[in-house]
Each structure stands twice: as structure tokens, then as C-alpha cells.
NUTILO-794982 format. One record per residue: residue number from 1; residue in one letter; z, x, y of N, C-alpha, C, O, CB in turn. Coordinates in nm, 3 decimals, always signed. Glycine has a CB too. Example, Ala and Ser with C-alpha at 12.3 -4.5 7.8 and 13.67 -1.06 7.14 Angstrom:
<nodes>
<node 1,'A',<+0.780,+1.319,-0.569>,<+0.780,+1.230,-0.450>,<+0.780,+1.320,-0.330>,<+0.846,+1.424,-0.332>,<+0.905,+1.131,-0.447>>,
<node 2,'S',<+0.708,+1.285,-0.225>,<+0.714,+1.367,-0.106>,<+0.787,+1.290,+0.003>,<+0.804,+1.341,+0.114>,<+0.572,+1.408,-0.060>>,
</nodes>
This chain:
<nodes>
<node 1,'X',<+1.165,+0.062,-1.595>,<+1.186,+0.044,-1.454>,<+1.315,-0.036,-1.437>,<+1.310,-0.150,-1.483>,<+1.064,-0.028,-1.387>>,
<node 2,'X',<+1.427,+0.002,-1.382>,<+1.552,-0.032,-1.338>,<+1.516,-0.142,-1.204>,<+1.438,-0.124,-1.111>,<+1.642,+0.115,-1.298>>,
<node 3,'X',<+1.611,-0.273,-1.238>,<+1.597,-0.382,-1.127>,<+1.721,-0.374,-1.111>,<+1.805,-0.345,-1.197>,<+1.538,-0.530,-1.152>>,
<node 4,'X',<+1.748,-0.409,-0.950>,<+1.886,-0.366,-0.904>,<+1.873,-0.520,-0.773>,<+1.776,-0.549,-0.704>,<+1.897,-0.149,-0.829>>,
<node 5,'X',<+2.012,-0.593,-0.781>,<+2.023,-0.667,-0.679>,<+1.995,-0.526,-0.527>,<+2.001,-0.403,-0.529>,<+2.194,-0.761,-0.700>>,
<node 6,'X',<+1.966,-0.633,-0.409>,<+1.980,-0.485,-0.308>,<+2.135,-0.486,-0.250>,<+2.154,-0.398,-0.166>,<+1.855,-0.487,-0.150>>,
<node 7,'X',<+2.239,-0.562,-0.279>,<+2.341,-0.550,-0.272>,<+2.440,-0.437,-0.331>,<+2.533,-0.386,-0.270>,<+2.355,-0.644,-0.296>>,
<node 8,'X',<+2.398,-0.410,-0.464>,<+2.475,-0.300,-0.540>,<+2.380,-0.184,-0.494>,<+2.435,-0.083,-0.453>,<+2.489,-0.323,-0.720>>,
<node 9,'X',<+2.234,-0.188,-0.499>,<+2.154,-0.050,-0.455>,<+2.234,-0.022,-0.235>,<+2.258,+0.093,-0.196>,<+1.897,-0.110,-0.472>>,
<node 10,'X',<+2.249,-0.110,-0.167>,<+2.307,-0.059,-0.047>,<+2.475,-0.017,-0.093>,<+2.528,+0.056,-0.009>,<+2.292,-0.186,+0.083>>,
<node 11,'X',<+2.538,-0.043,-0.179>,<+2.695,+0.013,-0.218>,<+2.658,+0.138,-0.303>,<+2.743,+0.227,-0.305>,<+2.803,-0.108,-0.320>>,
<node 12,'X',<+2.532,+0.159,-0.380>,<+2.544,+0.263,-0.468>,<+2.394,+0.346,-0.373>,<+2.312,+0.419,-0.427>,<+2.532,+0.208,-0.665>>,
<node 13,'X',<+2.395,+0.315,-0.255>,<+2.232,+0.398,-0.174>,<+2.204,+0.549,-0.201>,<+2.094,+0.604,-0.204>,<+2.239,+0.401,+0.016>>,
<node 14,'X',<+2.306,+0.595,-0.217>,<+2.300,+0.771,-0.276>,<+2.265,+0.805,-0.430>,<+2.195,+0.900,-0.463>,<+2.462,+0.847,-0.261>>,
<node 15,'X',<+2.321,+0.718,-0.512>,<+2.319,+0.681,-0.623>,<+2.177,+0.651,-0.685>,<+2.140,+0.712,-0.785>,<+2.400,+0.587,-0.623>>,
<node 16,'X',<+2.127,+0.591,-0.645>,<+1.981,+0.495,-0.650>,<+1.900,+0.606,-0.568>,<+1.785,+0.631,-0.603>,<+1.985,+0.308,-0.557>>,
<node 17,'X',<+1.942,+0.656,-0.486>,<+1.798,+0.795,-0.413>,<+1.820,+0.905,-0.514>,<+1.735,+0.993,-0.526>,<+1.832,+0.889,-0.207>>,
<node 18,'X',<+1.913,+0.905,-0.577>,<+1.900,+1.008,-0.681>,<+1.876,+1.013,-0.801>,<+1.845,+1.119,-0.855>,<+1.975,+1.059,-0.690>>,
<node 19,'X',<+1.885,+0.900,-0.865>,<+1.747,+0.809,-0.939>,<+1.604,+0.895,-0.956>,<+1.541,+0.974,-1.025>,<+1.699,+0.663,-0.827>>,
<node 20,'X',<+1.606,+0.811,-0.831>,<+1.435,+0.816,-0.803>,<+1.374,+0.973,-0.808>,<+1.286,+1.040,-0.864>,<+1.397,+0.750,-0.628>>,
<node 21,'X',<+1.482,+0.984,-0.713>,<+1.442,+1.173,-0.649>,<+1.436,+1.250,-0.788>,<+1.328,+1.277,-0.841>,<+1.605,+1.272,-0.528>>,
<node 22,'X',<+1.550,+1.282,-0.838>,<+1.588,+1.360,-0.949>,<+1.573,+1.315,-1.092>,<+1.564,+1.399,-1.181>,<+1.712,+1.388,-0.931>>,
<node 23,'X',<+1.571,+1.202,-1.115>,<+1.546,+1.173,-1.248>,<+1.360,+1.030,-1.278>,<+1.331,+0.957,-1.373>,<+1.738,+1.095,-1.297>>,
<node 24,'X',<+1.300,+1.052,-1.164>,<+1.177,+1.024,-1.152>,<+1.190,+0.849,-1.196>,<+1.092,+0.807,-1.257>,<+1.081,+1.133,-1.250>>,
<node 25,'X',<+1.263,+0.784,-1.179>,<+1.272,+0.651,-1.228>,<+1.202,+0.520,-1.086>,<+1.198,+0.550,-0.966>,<+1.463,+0.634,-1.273>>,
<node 26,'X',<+1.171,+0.432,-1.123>,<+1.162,+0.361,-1.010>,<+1.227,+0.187,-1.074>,<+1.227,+0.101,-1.162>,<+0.981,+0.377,-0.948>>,
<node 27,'X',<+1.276,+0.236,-0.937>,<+1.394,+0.081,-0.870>,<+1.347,-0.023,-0.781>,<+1.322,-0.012,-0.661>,<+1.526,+0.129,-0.767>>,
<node 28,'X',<+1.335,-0.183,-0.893>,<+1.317,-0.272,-0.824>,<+1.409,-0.326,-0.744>,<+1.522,-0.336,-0.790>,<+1.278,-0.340,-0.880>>,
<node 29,'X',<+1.384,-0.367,-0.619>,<+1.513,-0.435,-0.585>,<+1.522,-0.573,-0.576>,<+1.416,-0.614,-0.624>,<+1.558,-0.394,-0.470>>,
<node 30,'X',<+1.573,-0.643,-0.550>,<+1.606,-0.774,-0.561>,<+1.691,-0.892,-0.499>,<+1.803,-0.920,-0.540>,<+1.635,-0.766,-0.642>>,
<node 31,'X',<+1.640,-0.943,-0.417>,<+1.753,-1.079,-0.331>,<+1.702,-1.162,-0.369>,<+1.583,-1.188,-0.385>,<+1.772,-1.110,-0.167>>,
<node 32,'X',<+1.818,-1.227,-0.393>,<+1.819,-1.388,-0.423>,<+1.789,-1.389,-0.581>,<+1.831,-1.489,-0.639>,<+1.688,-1.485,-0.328>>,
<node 33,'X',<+1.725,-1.295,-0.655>,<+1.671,-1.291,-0.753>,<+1.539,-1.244,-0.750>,<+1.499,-1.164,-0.835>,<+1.685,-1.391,-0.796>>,
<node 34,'X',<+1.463,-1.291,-0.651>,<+1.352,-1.242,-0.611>,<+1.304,-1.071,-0.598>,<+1.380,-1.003,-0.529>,<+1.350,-1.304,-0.498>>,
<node 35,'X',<+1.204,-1.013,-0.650>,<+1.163,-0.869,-0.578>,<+1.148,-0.889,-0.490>,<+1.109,-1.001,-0.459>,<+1.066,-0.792,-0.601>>,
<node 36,'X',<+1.174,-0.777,-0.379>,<+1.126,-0.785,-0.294>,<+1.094,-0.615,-0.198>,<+1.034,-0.604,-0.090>,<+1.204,-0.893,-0.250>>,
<node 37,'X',<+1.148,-0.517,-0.269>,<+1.100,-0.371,-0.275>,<+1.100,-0.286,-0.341>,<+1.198,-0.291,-0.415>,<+1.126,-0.316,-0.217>>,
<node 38,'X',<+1.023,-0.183,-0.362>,<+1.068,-0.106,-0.434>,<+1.103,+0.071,-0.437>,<+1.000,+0.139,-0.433>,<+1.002,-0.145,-0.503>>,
<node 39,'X',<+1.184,+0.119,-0.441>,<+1.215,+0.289,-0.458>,<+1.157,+0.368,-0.569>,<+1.181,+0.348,-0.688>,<+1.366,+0.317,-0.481>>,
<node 40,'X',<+1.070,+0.468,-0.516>,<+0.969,+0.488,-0.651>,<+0.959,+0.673,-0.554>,<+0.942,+0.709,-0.437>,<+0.761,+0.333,-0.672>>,
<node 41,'X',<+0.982,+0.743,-0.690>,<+0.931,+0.913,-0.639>,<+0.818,+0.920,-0.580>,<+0.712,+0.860,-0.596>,<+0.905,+1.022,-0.752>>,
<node 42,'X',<+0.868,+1.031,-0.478>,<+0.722,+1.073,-0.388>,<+0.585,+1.067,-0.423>,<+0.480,+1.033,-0.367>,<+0.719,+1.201,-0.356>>,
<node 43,'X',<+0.617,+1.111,-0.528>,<+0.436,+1.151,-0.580>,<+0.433,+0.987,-0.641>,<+0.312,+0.969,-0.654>,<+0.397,+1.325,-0.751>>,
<node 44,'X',<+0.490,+0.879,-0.677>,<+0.397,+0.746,-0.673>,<+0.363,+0.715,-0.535>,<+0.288,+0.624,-0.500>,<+0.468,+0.613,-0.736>>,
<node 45,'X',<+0.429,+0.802,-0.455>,<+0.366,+0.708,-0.344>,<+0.250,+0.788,-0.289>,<+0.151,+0.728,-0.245>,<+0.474,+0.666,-0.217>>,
<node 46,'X',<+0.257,+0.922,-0.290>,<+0.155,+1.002,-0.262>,<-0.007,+0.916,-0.345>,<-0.104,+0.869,-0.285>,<+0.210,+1.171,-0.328>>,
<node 47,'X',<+0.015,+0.921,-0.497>,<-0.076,+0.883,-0.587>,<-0.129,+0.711,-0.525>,<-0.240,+0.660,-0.545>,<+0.005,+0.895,-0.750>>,
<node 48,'X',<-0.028,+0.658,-0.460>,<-0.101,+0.507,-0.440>,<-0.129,+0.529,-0.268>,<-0.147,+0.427,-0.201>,<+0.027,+0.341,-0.487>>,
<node 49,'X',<-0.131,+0.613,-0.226>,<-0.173,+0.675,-0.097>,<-0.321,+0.722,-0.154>,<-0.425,+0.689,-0.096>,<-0.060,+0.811,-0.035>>,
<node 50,'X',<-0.319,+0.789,-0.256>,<-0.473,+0.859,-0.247>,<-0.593,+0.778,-0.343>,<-0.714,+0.792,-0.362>,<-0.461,+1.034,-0.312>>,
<node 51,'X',<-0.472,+0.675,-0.395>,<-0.615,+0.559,-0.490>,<-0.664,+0.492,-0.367>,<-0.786,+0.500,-0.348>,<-0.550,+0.401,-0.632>>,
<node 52,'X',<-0.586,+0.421,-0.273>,<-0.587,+0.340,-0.130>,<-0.725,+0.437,-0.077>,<-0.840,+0.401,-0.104>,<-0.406,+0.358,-0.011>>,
<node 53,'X',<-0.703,+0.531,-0.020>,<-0.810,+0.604,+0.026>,<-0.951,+0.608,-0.063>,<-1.060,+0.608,-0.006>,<-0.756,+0.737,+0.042>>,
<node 54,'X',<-0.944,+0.611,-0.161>,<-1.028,+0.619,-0.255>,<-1.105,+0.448,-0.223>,<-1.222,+0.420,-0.198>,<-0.942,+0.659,-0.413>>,
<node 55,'X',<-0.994,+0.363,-0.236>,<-1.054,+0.251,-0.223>,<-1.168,+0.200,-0.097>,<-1.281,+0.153,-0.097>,<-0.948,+0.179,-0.228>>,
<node 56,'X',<-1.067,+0.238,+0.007>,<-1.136,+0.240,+0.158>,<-1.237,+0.361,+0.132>,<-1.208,+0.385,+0.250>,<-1.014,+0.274,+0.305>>,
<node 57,'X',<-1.324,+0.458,+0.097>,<-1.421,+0.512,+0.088>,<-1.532,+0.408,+0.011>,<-1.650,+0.378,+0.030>,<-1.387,+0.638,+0.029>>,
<node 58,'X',<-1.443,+0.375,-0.070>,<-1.606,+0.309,-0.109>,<-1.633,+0.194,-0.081>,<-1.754,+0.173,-0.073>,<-1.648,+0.302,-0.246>>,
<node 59,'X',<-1.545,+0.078,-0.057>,<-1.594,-0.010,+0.063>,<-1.660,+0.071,+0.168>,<-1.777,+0.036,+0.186>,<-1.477,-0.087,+0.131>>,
<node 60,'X',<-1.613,+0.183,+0.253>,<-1.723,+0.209,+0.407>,<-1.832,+0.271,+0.319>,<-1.928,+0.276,+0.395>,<-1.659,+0.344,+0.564>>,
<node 61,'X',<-1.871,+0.323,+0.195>,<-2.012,+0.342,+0.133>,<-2.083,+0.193,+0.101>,<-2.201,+0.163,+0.116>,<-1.997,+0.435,-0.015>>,
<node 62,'X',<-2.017,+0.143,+0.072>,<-2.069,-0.009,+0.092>,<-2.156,-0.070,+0.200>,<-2.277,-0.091,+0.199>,<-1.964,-0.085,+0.104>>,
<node 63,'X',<-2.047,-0.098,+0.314>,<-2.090,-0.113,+0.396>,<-2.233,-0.018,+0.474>,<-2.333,-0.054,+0.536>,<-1.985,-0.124,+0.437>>,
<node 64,'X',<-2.186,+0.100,+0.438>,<-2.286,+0.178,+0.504>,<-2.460,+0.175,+0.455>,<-2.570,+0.182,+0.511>,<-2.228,+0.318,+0.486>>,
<node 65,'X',<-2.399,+0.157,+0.305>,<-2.617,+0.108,+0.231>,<-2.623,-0.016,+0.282>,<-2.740,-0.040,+0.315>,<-2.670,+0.079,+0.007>>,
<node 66,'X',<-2.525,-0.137,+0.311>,<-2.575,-0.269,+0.350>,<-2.594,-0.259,+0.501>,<-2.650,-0.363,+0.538>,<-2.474,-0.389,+0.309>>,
<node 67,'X',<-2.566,-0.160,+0.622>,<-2.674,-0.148,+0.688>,<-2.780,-0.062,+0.719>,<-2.853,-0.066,+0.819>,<-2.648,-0.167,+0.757>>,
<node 68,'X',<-2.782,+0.029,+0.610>,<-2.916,+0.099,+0.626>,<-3.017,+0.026,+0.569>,<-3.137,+0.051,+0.581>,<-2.922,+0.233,+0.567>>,
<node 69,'X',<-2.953,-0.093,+0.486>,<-3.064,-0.199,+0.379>,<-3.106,-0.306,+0.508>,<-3.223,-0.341,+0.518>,<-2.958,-0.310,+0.205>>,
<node 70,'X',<-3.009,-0.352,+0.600>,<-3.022,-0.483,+0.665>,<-3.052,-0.444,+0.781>,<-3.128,-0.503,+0.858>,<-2.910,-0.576,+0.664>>,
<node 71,'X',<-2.978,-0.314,+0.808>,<-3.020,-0.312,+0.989>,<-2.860,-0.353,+1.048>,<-2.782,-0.441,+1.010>,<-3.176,-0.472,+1.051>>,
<node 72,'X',<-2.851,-0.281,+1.124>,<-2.696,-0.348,+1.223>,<-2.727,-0.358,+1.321>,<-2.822,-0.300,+1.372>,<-2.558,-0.273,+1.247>>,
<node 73,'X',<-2.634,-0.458,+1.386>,<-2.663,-0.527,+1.528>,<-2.570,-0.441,+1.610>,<-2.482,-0.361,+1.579>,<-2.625,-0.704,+1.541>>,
<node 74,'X',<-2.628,-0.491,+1.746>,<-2.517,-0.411,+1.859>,<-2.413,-0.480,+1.911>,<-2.435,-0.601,+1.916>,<-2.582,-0.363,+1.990>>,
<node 75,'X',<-2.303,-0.444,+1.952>,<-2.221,-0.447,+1.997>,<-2.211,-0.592,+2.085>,<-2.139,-0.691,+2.074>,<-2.216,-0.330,+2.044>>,
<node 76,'X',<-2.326,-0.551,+2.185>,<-2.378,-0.660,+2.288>,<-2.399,-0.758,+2.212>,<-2.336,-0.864,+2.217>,<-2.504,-0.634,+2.372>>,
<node 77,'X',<-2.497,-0.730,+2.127>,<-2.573,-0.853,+2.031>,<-2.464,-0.924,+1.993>,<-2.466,-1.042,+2.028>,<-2.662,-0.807,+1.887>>,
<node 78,'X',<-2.367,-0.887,+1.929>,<-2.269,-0.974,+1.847>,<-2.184,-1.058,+1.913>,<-2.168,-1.178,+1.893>,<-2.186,-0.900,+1.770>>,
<node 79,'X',<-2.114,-0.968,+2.016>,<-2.051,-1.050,+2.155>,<-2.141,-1.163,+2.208>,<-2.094,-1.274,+2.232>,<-2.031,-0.944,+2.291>>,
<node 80,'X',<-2.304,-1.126,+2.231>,<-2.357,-1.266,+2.260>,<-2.357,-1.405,+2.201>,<-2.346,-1.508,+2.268>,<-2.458,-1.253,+2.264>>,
<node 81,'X',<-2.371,-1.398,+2.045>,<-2.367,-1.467,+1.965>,<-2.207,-1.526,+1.949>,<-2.195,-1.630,+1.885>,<-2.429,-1.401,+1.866>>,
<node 82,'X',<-2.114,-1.476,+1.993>,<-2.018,-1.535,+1.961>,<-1.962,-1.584,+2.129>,<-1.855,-1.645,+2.133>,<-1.928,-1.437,+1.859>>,
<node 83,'X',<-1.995,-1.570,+2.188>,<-2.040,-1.640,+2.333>,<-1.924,-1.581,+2.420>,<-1.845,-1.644,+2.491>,<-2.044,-1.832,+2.336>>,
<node 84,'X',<-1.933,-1.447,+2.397>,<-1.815,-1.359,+2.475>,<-1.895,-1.268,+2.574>,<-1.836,-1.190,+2.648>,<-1.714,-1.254,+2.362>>,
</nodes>
């Protein structure tokens, strides 16, 4: 994985998308020294798009046996309790 100040990646910006695009590499970037983004081919981002989803499914399966186990409250109910 190539780390690039973002100073030379905005002078070389065509340069560095063709990197990524065409030769599948991913580019850290860097101010101050610090990361702080990164340029990575479509399909990593597609692939951390569809683990993400993956993730949020099974948290709401989660949630969903802990209220068919507990029971869920209403809407009203909860607003009462929190004195809204």
C-alpha cells in the first residue's frame, strides 16, 4: 500500500486515480504526517459496502429475537417514560 503526502497526490491527482483504477493499488494519504484518507479500487469499496450490510443484518436479527424474547414497547410508552 503506497502512502502519499496529499500535497504531491493533489499535483500528481490523475496520476494516483490511475493507480488505483488501473493498476488496483491503494493510496494512503497523508497531512501533517498523519492518515487521513484513503484511494482504494472500486470493488474495495463495493466489498466494504457489502461486509457493512452484512454487519447491519445481523445486528437488526439481533435485535429482532431480543424483542420477540422481551416484548417491545410502544412508541407512546417510551415517550412517556422519558417525559416527552
Amino acid at each position: 500500500m503506497a502512502h502519499l503526502p496529499s500535497s504531491k497526490a493533489r499535483e500528481g491527482f490523475a496520476d494516483t486515480i490511475n493507480r488505483v483504477a488501473y493498476g488496483n493499488e491503494r493510496v494512503v494519504l497523508r497531512r501533517r504526517g498523519k492518515e487521513v484518507a484513503a484511494v482504494v479500487p472500486i470493488a474495495d469499496l463495493r466489498l466494504l459496502e457489502e461486509l457493512e450490510d452484512r454487519m447491519d443484518l445481523v445486528d437488526a436479527r439481533a435485535a429482532l429475537a431480543e424483542t420477540k424474547k422481551k416484548g417491545a414497547k410502544s412508541l407512546d410508552g417510551i415517550l412517556k417514560e422519558l417525559g416527552l
